[in-house]
C-alpha positions in Angstrom: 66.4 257.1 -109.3 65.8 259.4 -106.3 67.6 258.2 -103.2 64.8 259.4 -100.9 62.2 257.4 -102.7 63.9 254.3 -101.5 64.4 255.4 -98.0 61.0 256.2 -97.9 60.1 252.9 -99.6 62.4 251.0 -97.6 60.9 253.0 -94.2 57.6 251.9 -94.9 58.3 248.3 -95.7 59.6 248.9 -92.0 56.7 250.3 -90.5 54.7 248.0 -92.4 56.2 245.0 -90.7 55.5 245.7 -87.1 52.1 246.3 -88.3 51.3 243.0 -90.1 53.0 241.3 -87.1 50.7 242.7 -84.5 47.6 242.9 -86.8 47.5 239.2 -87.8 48.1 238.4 -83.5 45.1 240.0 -83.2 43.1 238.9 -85.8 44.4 235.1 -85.5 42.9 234.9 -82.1 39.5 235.7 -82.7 37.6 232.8 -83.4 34.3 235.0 -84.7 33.4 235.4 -88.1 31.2 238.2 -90.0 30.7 241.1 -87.5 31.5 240.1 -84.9 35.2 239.5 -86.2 35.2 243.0 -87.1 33.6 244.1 -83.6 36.1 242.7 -81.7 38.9 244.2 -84.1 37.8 247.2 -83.9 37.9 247.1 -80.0 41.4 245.8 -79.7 43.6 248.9 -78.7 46.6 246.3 -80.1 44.6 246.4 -83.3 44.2 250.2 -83.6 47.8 250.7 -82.5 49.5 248.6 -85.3 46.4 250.3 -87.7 47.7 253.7 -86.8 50.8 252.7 -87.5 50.5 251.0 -90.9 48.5 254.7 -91.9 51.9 255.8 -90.7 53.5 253.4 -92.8 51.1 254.7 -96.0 51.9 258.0 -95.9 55.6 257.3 -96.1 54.9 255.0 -98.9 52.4 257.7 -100.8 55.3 260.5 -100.2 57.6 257.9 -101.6 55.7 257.5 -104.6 54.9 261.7 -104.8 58.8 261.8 -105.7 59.8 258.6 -107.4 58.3 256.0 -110.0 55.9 253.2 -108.5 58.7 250.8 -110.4 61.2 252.0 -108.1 58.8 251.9 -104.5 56.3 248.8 -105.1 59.5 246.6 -105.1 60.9 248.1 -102.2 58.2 246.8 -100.3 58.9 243.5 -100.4 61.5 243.6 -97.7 58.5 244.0 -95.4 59.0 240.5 -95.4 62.3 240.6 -94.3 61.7 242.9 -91.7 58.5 241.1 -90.4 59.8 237.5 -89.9 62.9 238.7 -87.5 60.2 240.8 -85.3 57.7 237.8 -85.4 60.4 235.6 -84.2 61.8 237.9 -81.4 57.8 238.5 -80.5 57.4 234.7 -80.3 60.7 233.7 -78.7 61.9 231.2 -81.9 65.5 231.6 -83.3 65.9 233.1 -86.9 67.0 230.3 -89.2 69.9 230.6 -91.2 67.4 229.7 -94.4 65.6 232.9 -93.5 69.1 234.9 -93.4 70.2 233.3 -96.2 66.6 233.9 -98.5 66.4 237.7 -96.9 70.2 238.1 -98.8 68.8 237.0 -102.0 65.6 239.2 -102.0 68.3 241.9 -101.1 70.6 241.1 -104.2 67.1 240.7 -106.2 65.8 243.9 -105.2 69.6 245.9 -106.3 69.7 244.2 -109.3 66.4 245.4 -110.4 67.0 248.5 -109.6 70.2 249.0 -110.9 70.1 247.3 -114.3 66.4 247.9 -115.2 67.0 252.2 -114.5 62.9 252.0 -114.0 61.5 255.7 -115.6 59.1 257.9 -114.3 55.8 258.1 -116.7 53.0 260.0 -116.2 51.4 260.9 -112.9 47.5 261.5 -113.8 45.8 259.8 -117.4 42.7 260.1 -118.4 40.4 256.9 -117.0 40.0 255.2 -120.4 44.0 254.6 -119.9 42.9 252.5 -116.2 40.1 250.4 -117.7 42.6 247.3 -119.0 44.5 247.5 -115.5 40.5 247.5 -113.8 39.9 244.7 -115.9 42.5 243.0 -115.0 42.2 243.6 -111.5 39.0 242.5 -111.4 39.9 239.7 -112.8 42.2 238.8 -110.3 39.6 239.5 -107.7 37.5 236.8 -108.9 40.0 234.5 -109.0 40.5 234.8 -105.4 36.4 234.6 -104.8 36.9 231.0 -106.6 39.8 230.0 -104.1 37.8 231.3 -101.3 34.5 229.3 -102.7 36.7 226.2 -103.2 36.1 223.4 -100.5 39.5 223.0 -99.5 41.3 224.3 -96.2 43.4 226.8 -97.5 41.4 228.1 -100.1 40.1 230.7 -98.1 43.4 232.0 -96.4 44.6 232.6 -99.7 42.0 233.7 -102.0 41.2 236.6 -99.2 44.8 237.3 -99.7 44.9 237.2 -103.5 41.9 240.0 -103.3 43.7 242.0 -100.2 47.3 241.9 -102.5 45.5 243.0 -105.7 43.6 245.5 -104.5 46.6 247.3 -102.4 48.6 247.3 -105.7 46.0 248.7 -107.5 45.6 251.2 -104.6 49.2 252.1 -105.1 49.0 253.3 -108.3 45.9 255.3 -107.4 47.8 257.2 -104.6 50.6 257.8 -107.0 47.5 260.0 -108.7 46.1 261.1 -105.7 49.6 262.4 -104.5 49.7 264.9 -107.6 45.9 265.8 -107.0 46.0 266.8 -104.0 48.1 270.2 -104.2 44.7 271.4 -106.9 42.2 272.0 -103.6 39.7 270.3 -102.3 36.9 270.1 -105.2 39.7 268.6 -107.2 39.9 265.9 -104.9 36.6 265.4 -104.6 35.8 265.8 -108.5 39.1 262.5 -109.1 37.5 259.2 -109.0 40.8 258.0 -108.0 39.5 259.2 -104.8 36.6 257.1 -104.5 38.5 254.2 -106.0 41.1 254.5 -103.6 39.1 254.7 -100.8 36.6 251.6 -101.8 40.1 249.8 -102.5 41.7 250.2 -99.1 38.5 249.5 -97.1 38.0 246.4 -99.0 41.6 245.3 -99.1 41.9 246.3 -95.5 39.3 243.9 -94.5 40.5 241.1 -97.1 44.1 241.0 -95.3 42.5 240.8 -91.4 40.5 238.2 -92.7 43.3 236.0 -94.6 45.3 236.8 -91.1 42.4 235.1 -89.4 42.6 232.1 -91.6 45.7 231.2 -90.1 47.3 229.7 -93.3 50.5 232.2 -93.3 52.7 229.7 -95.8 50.1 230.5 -98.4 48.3 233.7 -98.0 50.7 235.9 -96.5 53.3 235.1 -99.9 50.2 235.7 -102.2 49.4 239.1 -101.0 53.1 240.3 -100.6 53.7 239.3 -104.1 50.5 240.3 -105.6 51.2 243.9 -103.8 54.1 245.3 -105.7 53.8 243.2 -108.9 49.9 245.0 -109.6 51.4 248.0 -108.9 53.9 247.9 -111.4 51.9 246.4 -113.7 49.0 249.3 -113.6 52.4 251.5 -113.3 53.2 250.4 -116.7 49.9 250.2 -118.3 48.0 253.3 -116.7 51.0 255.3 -116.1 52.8 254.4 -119.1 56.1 254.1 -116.8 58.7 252.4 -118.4 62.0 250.0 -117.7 65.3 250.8 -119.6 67.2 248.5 -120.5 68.4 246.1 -123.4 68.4 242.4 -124.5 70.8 241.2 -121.2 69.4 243.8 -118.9 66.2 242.2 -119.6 67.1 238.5 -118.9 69.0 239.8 -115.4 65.8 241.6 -114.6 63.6 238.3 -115.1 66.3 236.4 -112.6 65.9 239.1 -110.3 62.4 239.0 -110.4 61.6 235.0 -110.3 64.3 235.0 -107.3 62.1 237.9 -105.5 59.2 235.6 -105.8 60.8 232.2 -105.0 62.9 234.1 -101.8 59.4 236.0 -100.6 57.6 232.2 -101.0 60.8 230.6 -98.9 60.8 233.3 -96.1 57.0 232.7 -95.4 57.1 229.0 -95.2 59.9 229.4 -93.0 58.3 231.7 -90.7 54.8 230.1 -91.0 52.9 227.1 -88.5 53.4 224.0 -90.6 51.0 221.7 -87.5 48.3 220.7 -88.1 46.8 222.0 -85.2 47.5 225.9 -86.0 46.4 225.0 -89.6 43.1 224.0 -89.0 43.0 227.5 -86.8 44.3 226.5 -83.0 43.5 229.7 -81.5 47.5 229.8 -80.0 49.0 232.6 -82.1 51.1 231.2 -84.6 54.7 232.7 -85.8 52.9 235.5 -87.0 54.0 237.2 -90.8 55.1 240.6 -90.5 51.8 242.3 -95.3 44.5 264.2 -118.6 47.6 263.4 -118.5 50.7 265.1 -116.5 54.2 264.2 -116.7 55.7 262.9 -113.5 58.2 264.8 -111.4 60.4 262.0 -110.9 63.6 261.7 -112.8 65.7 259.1 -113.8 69.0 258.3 -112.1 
């Protein structure tokens, strides 16, 4: 696997972090919905800062995926995470706990393992859009299953269905910019002729909006885990299916990769319960910030390792 893809990766899961940890500040002080939420995002120089710096984060992550597989970068990003809850507790002036040391090693060993046994392979970097429609399907489908949590009369219902939606659409947005990335170099009228443009750009707006609102909600032991979770495992999952990119290994391989994976999920879960506002007070949205989260067909360039 390229070693610069994973620096990259890893860079961005970086710069993501600081991002989701001033972003959701911001957004969990406002207590305005609709509009007026968005007005006073969008005149918070704090807001705009961490923005500017999650595009920063992007690009890294869209180079990262112009040289290696989105199997190799998507699960890189999980270590956001990791980053986010030590910067969230320095910002709030709480001591790290050893649970969250001790999780952040086993996302860690997770993250090698997978990397290391399951090889992942680089498929193809642009398919025609009959190859996308199961993985839109799918995605949709997703998305609507986070509309029924957000519908749902309960109190956290809406903190994590906006986050299923925000997740689902960034992982489908990953796997567009792996496309976009190879695009680009045709011109201008190519890009503008893709509708991975257009998807890509209706995705990020929409997810963008989805995760300030989810950050709003408040509800960081549930909606901050959905999204991180949903993030890289739609983008691998459109990787394979769109992008026909593959995982090579054999029978044990396999059954190493599935621990690897489960523990990915069960550590990410663990770290943002451990990070998150469990009273009752910041649950049912006090407006004092709680311990905020950190977030045709070509053949691909990227080789196997």
């Amino acid at each position: 696997m390229p070693l610069l893809a994973v620096l990259l990766a890893i860079t961005a899961a970086l710069v993501f972090a600081v991002g989701a940890v001033a972003q959701q500040q911001e957004a969990a002080n406002i207590e305005h919905t609709g509009a007026a939420f968005v007005t006073h995002l969008l005149r918070s120089p704090r807001w705009w800062a961490a923005t500017i710096g999650d595009s920063c984060g992007y690009v890294l992550q869209a180079i990262a995926l112009g040289v290696g597989s989105i199997l190799v970068v998507q699960p890189l990003l999980i270590v956001s995470l990791v980053f986010a809850l030590p910067i969230a507790a320095r910002w709030n002036a709480r001591p790290i706990h050893r649970a969250e040391i001790g999780w952040s090693l086993v996302i860690a060993a997770a993250l090698a393992v997978f990397l290391i046994v399951g090889d992942p392979g680089a498929g193809f970097d642009t398919t025609p859009f009959r190859d996308w429609i199961p993985s839109l399907i799918g995605c949709g489908v997703l998305c609507l299953l986070g509309v029924g949590f957000i519908a749902a009369r309960v109190t956290w219902g809406r903190g994590v269905g906006l986050a299923i939606v925000a997740g689902t659409l960034f992982g489908l947005g990953s796997a567009l910019t792996k496309s976009i990335v190879h695009i680009l170099p045709n011109g201008f009228d190519a890009m503008t002729s893709s509708w991975e443009t257009y998807a890509l750009i209706a995705t990020g707006l929409v997810g963008l909006t989805c995760q300030q609102l989810a950050f709003q909600a408040g509800s960081l032991e549930i909606s901050f885990p959905a999204a991180i979770v949903l993030d890289p495992v739609v983008g691998v999952a459109v990787g394979i299916a769109a992008l026909e990119e593959r995982i090579h290994t054999d029978g044990v391989g396999w059954v190493l990769i599935g621990i690897s994976a489960a523990a990915m999920v069960v550590g990410t879960v663990a770290l943002a319960r451990s990070g998150a506002p469990t009273s009752t007070t910041q649950m049912a949205g006090d407006t004092t910030p709680p311990s905020p989260p950190p977030t045709g067909r070509r053949r691909s360039s990227g080789s196997r390792s």
